[in-house]
C-alpha positions in Angstrom: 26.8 0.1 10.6 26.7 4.0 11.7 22.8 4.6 11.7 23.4 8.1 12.4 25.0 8.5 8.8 22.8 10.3 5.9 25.0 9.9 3.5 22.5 11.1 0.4 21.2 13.7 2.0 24.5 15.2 3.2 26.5 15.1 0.0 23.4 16.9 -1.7 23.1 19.6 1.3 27.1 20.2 0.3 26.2 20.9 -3.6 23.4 22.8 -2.5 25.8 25.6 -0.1 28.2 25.7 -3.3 26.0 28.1 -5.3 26.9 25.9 -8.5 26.3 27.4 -12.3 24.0 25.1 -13.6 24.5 23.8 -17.5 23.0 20.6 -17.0 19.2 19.2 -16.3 16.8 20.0 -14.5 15.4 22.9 -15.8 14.5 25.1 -12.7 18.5 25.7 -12.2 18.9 25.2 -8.9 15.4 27.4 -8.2 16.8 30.4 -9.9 14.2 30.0 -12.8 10.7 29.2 -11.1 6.9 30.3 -11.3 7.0 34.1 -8.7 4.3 33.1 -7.5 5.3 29.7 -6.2 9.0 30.2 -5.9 8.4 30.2 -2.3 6.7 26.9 -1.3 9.3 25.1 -3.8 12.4 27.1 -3.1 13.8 25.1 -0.5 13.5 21.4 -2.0 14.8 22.7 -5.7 18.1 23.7 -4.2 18.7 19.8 -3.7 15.9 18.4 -6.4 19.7 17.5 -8.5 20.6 14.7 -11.4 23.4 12.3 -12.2 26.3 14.6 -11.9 30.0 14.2 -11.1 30.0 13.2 -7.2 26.2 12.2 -6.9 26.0 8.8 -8.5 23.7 6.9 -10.4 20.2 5.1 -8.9 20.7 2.7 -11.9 24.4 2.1 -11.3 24.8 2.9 -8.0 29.1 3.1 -6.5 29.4 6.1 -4.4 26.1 7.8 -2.2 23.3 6.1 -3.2 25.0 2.8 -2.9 25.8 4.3 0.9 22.4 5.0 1.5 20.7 1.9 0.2 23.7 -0.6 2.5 22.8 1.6 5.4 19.1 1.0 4.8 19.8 -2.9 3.7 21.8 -2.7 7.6 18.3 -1.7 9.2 16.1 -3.5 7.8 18.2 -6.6 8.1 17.9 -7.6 4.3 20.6 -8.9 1.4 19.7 -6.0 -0.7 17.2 -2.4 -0.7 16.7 -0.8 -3.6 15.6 2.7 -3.5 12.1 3.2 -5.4 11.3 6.8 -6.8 8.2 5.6 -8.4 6.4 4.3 -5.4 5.8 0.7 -4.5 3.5 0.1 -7.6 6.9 0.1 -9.5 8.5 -2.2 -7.2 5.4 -4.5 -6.9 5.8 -4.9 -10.7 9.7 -5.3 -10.5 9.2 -8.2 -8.3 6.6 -9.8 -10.4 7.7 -9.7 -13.5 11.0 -11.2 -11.9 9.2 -14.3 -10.7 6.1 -14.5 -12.6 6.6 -16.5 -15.8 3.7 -16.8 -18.5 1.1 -19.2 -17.9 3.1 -20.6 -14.8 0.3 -20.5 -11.5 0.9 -18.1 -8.9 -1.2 -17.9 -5.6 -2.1 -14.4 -4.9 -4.0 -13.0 -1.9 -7.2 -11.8 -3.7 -7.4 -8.6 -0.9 -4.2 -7.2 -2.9 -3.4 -3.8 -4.1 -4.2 -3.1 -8.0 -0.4 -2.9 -9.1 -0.2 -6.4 -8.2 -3.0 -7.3 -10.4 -1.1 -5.4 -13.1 2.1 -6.6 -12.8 0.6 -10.5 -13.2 -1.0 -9.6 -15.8 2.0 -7.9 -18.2 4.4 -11.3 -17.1 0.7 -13.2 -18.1 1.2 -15.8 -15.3 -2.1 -17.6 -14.3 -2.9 -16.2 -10.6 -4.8 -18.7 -8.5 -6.5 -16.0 -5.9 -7.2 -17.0 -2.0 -9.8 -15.0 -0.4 -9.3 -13.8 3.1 -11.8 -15.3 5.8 -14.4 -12.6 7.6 -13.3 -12.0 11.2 -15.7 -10.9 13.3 -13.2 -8.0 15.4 -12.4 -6.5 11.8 -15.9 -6.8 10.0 -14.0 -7.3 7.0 -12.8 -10.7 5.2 -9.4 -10.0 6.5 -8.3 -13.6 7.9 -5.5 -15.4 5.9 -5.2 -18.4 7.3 -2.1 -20.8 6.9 -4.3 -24.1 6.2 -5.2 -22.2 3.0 -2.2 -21.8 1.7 -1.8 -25.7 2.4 -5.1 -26.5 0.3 -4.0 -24.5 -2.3 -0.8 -26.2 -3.3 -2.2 -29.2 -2.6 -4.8 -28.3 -5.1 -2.5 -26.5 -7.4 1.6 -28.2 -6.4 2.8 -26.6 -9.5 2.5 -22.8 -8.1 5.8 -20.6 -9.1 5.5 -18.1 -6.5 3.0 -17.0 -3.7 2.5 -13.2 -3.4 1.2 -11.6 -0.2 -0.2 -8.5 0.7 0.7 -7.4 5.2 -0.7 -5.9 6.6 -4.0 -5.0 4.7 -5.0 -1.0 4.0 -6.4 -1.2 7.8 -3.2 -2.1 9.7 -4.4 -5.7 10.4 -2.0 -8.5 9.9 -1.4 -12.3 10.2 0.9 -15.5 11.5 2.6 -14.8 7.8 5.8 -16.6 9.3 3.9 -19.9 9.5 2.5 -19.3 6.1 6.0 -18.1 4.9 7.2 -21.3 6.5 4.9 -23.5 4.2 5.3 -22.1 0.9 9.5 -22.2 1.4 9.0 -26.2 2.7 8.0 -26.5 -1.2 10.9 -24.1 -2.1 8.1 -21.7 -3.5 9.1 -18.5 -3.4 7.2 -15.5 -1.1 6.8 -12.0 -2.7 5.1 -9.4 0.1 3.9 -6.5 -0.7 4.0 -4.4 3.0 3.7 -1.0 2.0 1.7 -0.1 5.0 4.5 -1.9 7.6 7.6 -0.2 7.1 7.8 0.8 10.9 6.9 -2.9 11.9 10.8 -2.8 11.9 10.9 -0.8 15.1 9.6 -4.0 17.5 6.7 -4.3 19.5 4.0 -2.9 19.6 4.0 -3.4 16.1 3.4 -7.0 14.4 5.8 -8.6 13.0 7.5 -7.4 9.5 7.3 -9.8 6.4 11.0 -9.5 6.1 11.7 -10.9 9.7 9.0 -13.6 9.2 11.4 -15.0 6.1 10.0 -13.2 2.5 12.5 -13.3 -0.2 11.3 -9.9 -1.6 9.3 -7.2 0.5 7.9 -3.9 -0.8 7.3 -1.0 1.5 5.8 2.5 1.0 7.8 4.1 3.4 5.7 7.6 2.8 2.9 5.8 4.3 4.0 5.4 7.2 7.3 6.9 7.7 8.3 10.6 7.1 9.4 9.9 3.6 8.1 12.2 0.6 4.9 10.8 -1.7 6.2 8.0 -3.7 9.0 7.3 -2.2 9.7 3.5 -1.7 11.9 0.8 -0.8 12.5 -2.9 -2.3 14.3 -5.7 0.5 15.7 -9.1 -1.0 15.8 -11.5 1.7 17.1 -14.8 0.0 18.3 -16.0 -2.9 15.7 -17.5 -4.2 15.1 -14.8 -6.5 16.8 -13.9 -9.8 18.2 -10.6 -8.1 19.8 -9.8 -12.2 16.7 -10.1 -13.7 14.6 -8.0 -10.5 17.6 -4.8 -11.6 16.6 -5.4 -14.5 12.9 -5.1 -14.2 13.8 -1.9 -11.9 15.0 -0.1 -15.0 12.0 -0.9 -16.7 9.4 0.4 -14.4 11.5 3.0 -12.7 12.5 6.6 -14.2 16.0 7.1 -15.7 15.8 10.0 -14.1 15.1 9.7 -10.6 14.1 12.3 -8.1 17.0 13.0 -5.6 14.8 15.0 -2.8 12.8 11.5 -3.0 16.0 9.2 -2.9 17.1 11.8 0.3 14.0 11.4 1.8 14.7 7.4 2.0 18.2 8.1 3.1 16.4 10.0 6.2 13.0 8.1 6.7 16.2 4.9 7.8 17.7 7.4 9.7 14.9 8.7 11.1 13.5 5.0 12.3 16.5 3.7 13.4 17.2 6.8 15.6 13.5 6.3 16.7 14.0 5.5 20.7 12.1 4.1 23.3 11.0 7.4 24.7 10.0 8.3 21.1 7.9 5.2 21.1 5.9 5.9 24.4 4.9 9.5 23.4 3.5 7.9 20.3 1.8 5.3 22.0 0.2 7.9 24.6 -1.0 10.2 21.6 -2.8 7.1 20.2 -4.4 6.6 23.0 -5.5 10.0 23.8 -6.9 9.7 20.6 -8.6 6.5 20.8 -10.3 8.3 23.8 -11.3 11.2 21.9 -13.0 8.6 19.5 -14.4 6.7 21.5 -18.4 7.5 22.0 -21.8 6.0 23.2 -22.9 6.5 19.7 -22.7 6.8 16.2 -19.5 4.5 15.6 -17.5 2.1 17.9 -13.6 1.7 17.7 -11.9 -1.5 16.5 -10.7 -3.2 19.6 -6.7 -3.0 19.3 -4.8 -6.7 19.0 -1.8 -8.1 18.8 -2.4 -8.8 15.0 -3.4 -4.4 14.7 -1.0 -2.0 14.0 -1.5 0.6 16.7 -1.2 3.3 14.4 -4.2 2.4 12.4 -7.6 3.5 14.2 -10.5 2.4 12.6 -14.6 3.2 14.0 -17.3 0.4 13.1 -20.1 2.8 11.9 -23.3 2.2 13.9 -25.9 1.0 11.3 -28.2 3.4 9.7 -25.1 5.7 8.5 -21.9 4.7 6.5 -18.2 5.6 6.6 -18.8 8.0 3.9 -21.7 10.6 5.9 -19.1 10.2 8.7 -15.9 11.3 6.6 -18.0 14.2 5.1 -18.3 15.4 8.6 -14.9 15.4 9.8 -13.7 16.9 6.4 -16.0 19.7 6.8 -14.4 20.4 10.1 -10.9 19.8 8.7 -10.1 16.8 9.5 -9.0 14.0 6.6 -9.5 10.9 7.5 -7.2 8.0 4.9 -10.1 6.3 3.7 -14.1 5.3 4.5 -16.1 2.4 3.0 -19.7 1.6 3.6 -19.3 0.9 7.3 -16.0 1.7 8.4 -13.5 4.6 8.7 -9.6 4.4 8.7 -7.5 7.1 10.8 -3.9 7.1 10.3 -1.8 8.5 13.1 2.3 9.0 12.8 5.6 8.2 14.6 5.1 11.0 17.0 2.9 13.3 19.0 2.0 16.1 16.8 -1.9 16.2 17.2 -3.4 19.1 18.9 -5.7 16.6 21.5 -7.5 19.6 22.6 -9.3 21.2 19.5 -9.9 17.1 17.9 -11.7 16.1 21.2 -13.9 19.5 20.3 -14.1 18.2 16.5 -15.4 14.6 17.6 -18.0 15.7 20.0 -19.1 18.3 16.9 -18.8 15.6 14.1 -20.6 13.0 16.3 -23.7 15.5 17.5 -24.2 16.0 13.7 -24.0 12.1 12.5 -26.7 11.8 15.2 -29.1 14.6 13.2 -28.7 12.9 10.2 -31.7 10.4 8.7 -30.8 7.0 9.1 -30.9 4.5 5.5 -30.9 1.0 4.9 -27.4 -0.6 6.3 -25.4 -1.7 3.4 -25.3 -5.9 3.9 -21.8 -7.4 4.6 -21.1 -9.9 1.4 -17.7 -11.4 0.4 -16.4 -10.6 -3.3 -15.3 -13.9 -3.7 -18.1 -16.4 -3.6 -14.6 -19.2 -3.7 -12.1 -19.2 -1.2 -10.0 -20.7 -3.9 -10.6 -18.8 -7.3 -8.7 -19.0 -11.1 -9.4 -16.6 -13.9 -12.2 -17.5 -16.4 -9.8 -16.0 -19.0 -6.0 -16.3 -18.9 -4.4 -12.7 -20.1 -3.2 -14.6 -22.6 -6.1 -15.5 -24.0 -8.1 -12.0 -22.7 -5.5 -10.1 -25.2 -7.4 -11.1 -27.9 -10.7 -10.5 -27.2 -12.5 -7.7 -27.8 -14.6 -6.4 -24.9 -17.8 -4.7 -25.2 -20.0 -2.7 -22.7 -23.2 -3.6 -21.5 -25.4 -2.5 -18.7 -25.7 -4.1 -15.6 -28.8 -6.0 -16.2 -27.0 -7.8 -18.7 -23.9 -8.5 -17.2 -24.3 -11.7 -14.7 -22.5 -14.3 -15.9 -20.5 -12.9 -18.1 -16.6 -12.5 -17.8 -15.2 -8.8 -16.8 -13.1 -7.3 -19.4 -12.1 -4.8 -16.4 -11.0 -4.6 -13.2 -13.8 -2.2 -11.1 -11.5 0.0 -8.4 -13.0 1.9 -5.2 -9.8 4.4 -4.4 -9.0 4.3 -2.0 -7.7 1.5 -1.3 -7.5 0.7 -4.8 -8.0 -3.3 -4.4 -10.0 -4.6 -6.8 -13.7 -5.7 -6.3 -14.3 -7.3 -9.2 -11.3 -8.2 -11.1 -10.3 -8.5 -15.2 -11.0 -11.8 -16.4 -13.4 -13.0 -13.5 -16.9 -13.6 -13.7 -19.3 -11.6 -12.9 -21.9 -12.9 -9.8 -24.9 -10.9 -8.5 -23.3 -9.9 -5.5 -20.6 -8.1 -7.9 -23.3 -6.2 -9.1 -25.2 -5.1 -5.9 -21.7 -4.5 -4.2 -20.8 -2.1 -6.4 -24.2 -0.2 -6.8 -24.4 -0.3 -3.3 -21.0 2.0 -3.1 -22.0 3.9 -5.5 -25.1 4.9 -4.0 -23.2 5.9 -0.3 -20.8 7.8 -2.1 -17.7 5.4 -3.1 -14.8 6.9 -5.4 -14.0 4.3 -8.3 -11.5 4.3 -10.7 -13.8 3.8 -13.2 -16.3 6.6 -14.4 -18.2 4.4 -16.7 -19.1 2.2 -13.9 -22.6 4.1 -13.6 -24.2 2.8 -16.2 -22.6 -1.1 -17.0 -19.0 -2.3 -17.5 -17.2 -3.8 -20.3 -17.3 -7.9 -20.9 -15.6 -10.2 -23.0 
């Protein structure tokens, strides 16, 4: 396949250079009928922001562009089918679940997933058996999935439907998920992957391996993560045929809009092109920005950088706060000197770099030294203790969502909660994995975990949170 082809992208550059007359959706005409006062930042992209007319196909019913687009991308990324996903990976996450995941059938689920997953098991009410990821020392996180328990827990549980993954976690760490692949197909179970932080995992080492390489039968990337696609832009790889590929279209329609975004669908079109143009010299002057900036990071004190592994993706930087202070002082500091880091926690903070060099190392070596003489001024508190969420490495639902649908829940505060089942899930965003999940039971350590992250500063998808949550 010609790589070099955008097919999407070109055919909506042509319509935009014809200076059409516009009697059909959207709304904006081409741009001509726009905000003044914005018209400017949103001029360019509304020239090609077009729907389903004559020569431009159909993301539902794809025969002319879009099918183009999506072959090339299925080419690159060495899968049977991609789908093109214009309401992020959440959409496809639920696509592939509700595709595989049958009502009250068990499914093993890594418990470090991403809350769409939790969503989509619940709407296809399948009973998710959840594996907890062991702590690793290097990571200071429970980040470890290790292939003997995925053998414990079919042994324990031989009538699992599907097995879904998440790879690499928020943080760029991965795992030997082609041994654990491996097991789950020697029992024909199915492997759903949701990898939206690895879609450049495709361009070889030093990247780890992608899920779709290692064997999964469905894959779900973000490529706006970590690609130069626009927010929300997506893509969905079928790798076997062990999936029902009818009823996953299906299930596409459902969660995805009938009227998709074409600068987002272009966007795809050119995040392939972009990574499969991406060339070895491209590569090395990535890899020396990341390490110029690892060496801008790195200090005698206030943090200490993650060592960098095999099992890391490079562009993922994350510093081990130094105790006394939390990820969350330390983001404060860098945002007031305009940086953004992705995301902070009690004790850690996630950089994310791109596929290029386009950091000026200069004025951030001058930011760091500024940002770390100020951590060093501040009061030290009590560290925040390192606990697992999961006191099981092998956990089931108190409730089935079956059985939660009828229930009313009521809301209680925390000194009454312990022991009783959560009639919500309890969010920090980001990363927007669960620490306490719908239909679990509540455990002490829930409940100091979470007012512990409230106290440093933790967002949560949940305002009521600060006083109780709701039980069944």
């Amino acid at each position: 396949m010609d790589q070099s082809r955008t097919p999407l992208y070109d055919t909506l550059h042509t319509f935009k250079k014809r200076h059409m007359a516009s009697f059909h959706v959207p709304g904006h005409k081409h741009g001509k009928i726009f905000p003044d006062h914005a018209r400017a930042d949103f001029q360019s992209i509304l020239g090609i922001d077009m729907t389903e007319i004559t020569g431009l196909d159909d993301l539902h019913a794809p025969e002319e562009i879009i099918k183009d687009a999506q072959e090339l991308a299925a080419g690159f990324f060495k899968s049977r089918s991609t789908y093109f996903l214009i309401n992020g990976s959440t959409s496809g996450n639920l696509a592939m679940l509700m595709s595989v995941c049958m009502e009250d059938k068990k499914v093993l689920v890594q418990r470090n997933c991403h809350k769409s997953v939790m969503h989509g098991l619940e709407l296809s009410g399948a009973k998710p058996v959840f594996l907890g990821p062991g702590f690793e020392e290097i990571t200071q996180r429970y980040s470890k999935m290790d292939p003997a328990l995925i053998e414990e827990a079919i042994t324990i549980h031989p009538d699992v439907s599907a097995l879904v993954l998440t790879y690499p976690d928020y943080f760029g760490r991965a795992y030997d998920i082609k041994k654990i692949i491996s097991i789950a197909h020697a029992r024909d179970i199915p492997v759903l992957v949701d990898e939206a932080h690895g879609v450049h995992f495709h361009l070889g080492s030093p990247f780890p391996s992608p899920a779709m390489e290692a064997g999964a039968d469905v894959v779900v990337q973000s490529a706006h993560k970590m690609a130069p696609a626009m927010t929300m832009a997506s893509y969905l790889h079928v790798g076997t045929t062990r999936i029902n590929q009818q009823s996953l279209e299906h299930y596409l329609q459902v969660f995805q809009s009938s009227s998709p975004s074409y600068p987002l669908m272009a966007s795809l079109d050119l995040a392939r092109y972009f990574l499969a143009g991406f060339s070895n010299g491209d590569m090395q002057e990535t890899l020396r920005q990341v390490k110029e900036i690892r060496k801008c990071l790195s200090v005698e004190e206030g943090w200490q950088l993650q060592e960098a592994t095999p099992l890391d993706d490079p562009l993922k930087i994350t510093l081990h706060i130094d105790e006394g202070w939390s990820g969350f002082q330390l983001a404060k500091l860098f945002e007031e000197e305009g940086v953004y880091p992705e995301l902070a926690s009690a004790n850690q903070l996630l950089f994310v770099l791109g596929l290029g060099s386009y950091v000026d190392l200069t004025a951030f070596n001058s930011i760091v030294e500024r940002v770390n003489d100020r951590l060093k001024n501040i009061k030290k508190h009590a560290t925040m203790k390192k606990v697992s969420i999961q006191t099981e490495s092998i956990l089931e639902l108190a409730y089935s969502y079956h059985d939660m649908k009828g229930k009313k829940a009521i809301f209680k505060a925390y000194d009454e909660v312990e022991g009783e089942v959560a009639a919500q899930a309890v969010i920090p965003y980001p990363p927007g994995i669960p620490i306490l999940l719908k239909g679990e039971k509540i455990t002490s350590c829930h409940i100091s975990h979470i007012k512990e992250l409230q106290t440093l500063g933790s967002r949560f998808h949940n305002p009521e949170i600060n006083q109780g949550l709701y039980i069944y």
